[in-house]
SEMAR-420961 format. One line per 2 residues: their letters; for each residue x, z, y of C-alpha. Coordinates in steps of 0.02 Angstrom, whole numbers, plus 50000, padded with zeros to 5 digits. Layout:
BEGIN
a = X,Z,Y ~ ...
***
This chain:
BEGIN
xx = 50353,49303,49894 ~ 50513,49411,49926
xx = 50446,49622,49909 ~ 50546,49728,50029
xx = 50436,49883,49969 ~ 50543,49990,49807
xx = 50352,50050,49759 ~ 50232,49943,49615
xx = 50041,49932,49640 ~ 49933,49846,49545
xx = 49833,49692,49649 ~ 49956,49767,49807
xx = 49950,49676,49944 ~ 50088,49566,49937
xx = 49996,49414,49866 ~ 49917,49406,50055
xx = 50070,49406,50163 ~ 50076,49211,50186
xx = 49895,49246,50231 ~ 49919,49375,50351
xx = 50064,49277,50436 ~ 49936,49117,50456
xx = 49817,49228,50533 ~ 49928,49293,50658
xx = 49993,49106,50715 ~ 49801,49034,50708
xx = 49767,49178,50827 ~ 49922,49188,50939
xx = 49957,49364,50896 ~ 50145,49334,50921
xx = 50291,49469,50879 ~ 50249,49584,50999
xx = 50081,49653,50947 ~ 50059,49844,50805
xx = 50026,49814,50637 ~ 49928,49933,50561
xx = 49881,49979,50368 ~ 49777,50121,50357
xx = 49807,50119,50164 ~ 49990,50101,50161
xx = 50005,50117,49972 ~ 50178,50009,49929
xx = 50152,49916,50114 ~ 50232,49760,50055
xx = 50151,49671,50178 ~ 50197,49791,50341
xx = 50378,49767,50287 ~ 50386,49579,50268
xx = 50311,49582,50433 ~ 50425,49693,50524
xx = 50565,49624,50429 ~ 50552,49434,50457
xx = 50521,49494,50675 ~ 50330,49445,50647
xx = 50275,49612,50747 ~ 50371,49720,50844
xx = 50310,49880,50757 ~ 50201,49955,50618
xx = 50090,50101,50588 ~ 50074,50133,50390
xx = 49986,50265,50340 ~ 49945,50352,50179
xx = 49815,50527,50149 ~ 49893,50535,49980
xx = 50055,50673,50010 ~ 50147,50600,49864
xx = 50138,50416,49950 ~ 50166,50492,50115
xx = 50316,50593,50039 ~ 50406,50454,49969
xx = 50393,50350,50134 ~ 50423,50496,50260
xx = 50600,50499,50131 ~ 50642,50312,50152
xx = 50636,50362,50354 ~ 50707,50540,50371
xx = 50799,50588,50204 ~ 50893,50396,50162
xx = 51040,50471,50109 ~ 50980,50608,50015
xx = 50841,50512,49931 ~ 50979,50371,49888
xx = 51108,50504,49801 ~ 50955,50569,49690
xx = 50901,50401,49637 ~ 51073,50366,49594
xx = 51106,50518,49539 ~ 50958,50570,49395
xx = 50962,50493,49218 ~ 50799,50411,49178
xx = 50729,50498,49018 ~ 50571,50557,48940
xx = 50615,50731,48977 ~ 50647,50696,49175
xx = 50482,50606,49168 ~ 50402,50760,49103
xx = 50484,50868,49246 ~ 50439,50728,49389
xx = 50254,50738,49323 ~ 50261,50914,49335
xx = 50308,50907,49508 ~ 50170,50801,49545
xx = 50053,50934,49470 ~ 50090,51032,49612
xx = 50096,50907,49766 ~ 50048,51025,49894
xx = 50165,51165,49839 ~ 50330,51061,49839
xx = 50437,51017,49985 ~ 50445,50808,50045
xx = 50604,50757,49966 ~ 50560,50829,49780
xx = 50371,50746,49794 ~ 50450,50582,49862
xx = 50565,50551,49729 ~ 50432,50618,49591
xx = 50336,50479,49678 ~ 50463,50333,49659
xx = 50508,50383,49492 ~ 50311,50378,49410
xx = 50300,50238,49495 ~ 50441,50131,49441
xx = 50429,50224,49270 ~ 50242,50212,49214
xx = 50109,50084,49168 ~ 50091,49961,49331
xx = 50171,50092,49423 ~ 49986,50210,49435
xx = 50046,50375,49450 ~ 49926,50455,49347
xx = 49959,50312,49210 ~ 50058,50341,49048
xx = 50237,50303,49038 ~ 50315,50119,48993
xx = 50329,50112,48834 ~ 50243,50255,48756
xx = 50302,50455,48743 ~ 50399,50389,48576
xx = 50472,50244,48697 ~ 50442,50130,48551
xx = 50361,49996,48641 ~ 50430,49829,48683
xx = 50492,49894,48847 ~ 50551,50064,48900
xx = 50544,50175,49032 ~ 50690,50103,49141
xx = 50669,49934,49139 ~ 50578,49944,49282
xx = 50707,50063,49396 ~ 50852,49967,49433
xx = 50937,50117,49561 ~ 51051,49977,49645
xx = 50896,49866,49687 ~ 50793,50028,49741
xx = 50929,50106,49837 ~ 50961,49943,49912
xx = 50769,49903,49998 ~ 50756,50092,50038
xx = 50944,50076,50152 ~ 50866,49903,50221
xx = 50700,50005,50275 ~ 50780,50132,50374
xx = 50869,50041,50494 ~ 50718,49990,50556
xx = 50636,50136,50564 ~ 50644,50167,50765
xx = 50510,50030,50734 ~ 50409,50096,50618
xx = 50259,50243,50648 ~ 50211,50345,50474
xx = 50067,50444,50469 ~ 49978,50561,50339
xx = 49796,50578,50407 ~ 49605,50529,50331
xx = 49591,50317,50397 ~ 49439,50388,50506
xx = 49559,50524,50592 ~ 49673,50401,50584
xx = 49557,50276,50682 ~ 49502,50417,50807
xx = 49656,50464,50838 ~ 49772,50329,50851
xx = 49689,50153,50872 ~ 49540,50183,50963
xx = 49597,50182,51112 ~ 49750,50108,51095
xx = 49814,50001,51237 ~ 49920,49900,51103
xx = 49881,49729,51048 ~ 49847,49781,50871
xx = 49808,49684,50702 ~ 49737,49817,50561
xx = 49733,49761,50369 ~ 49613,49872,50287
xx = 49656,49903,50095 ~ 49532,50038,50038
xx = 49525,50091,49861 ~ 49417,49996,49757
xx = 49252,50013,49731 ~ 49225,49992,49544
xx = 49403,50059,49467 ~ 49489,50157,49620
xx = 49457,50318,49505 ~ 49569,50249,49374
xx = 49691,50167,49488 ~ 49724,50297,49628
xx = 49750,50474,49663 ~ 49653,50463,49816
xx = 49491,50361,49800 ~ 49292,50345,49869
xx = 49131,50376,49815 ~ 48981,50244,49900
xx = 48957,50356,50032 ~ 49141,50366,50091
xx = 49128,50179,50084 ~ 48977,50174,50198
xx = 49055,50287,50308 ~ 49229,50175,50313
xx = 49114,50024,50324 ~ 49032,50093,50488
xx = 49188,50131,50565 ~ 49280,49986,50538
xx = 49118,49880,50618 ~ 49123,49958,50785
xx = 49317,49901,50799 ~ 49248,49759,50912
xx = 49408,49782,51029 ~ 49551,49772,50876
xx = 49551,49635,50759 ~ 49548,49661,50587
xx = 49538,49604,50406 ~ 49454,49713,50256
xx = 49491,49687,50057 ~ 49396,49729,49905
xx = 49364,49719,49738 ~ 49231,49569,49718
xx = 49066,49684,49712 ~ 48864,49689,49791
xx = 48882,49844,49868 ~ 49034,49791,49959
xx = 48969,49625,50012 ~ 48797,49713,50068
xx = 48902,49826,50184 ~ 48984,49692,50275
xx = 48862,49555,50270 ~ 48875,49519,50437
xx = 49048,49475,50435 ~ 49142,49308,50382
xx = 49222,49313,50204 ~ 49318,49224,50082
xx = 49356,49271,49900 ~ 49493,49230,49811
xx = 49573,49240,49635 ~ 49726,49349,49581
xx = 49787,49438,49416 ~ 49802,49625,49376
xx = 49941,49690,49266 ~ 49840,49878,49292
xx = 49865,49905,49093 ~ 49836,49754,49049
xx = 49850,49563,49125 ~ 49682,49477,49158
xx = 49637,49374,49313 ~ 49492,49459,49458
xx = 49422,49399,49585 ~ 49430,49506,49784
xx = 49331,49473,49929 ~ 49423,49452,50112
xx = 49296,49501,50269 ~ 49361,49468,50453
xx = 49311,49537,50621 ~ 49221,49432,50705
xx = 49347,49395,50847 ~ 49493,49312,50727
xx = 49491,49134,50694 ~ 49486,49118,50489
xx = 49608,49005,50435 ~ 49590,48890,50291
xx = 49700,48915,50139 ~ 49711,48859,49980
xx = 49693,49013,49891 ~ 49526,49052,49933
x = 49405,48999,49776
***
């Protein structure tokens, strides 16, 4: 499956754009309805969607300023954001300075975060920013840290992205603010794909991540959304499955490269008003 997204993310969300697109068919949601993705991350599969005229807009949204940065750049500073990647020599010592920056997220201005963002993430270990580097400080591992930043690629998906970006909503808000505030209530024909943090590892995977209780409290919410259909995926866990018990699943298999390649198992839930569709990657 073609990635339109320039940003890495281990498990993203990708793998489930086939999945998605079967949904929307089995349900007649047809091109004109608002796709939403509360946790935007790399929103691979938002941009396939727009991209291949599957929706006629999307709402991605991100509380994490250094994702929300580097997006709010793709839309409002192309150019500029283009001429930097282009532009800055990918070293050691500018991965020191780009980590810096990200030190100090709330004190820097959009376009220096956003670019700090790309670069960690096309530059470190399964692009986590708060991973190590490819290929070690000494860069003598079997890959280094550019091998992953091709700047004509990048520049190329982030020029693609902005033409359509009259089409395309970005927000930087808490999902339940998010949810208060922009889709309940909403007299759009919307389809939301819920991507929360893990439960067992989102403290090692992501800047921004949940203890139980903020999964409760995201669990609650997302249950009275009897008006919006929706689908929710997890990491394959009890707690998670207790919370939405009530709700159709499947669980499927897919592998990690988070530091290391090994094969997991997540768990799909959907609303109760979408017709689940039968697919061959569900276990």
């Amino acid at each position: 499956m073609k990635t339109y997204s320039p940003l890495r993310y281990p498990g993203g969300k990708n793998k489930l754009t086939e999945l998605v697109k079967q949904i929307l068919d089995n349900n007649q949601m047809d091109n004109s309805i608002t796709y939403i993705e509360p946790y935007a991350g790399g929103a691979s599969v938002a941009l396939n969607l727009l991209i291949s005229n599957r929706v006629k807009k999307i709402i991605i949204n991100d509380k994490d300023r250094s994702i929300y940065a580097f997006w709010y750049c793709v839309l409002n500073y192309t150019d500029e954001l283009c001429e930097i990647i282009m532009d800055t020599d990918i070293t050691i010592d500018e991965w020191y300075f780009q980590k810096e920056i990200q030190n100090n997220k709330n004190d820097v201005d959009l376009l220096s975060l956003g670019f700090s963002t790309l670069f960690l993430n096309r530059t470190n270990r399964s692009g986590i920013l708060k991973a190590g580097v490819i290929g070690g400080i000494n860069q003598d591992g079997n890959y280094k840290l550019d091998c992953r930043f091709n700047k004509e690629e990048l520049v190329k998906k982030i020029k693609l992205i902005s033409t359509y970006k009259k089409r395309i909503k970005l927000y930087n808000l808490d999902t339940l603010e998010l949810l208060n505030t922009v889709v309940i209530g909403s007299k759009s024909k919307n389809f939301i794909f819920f991507d929360p943090p893990y439960y067992k590892k989102g403290s090692s995977l992501y800047m921004n991540f949940y203890n139980h209780n903020d999964h409760v409290e995201l669990s609650k919410k997302i249950i009275r959304l009897r008006k919006h259909k929706w689908i929710v995926t997890y990491d394959l866990v009890d707690e998670i499955i207790s919370m939405y018990s009530k709700f159709e699943k499947r669980i499927y298999n897919l592998q990690y490269s988070a530091q290391r390649r090994y094969k997991g198992s997540e768990v799909i839930f959907f609303s109760k008003n979408i017709n689940t569709p039968n697919n061959d990657m569900f276990i």
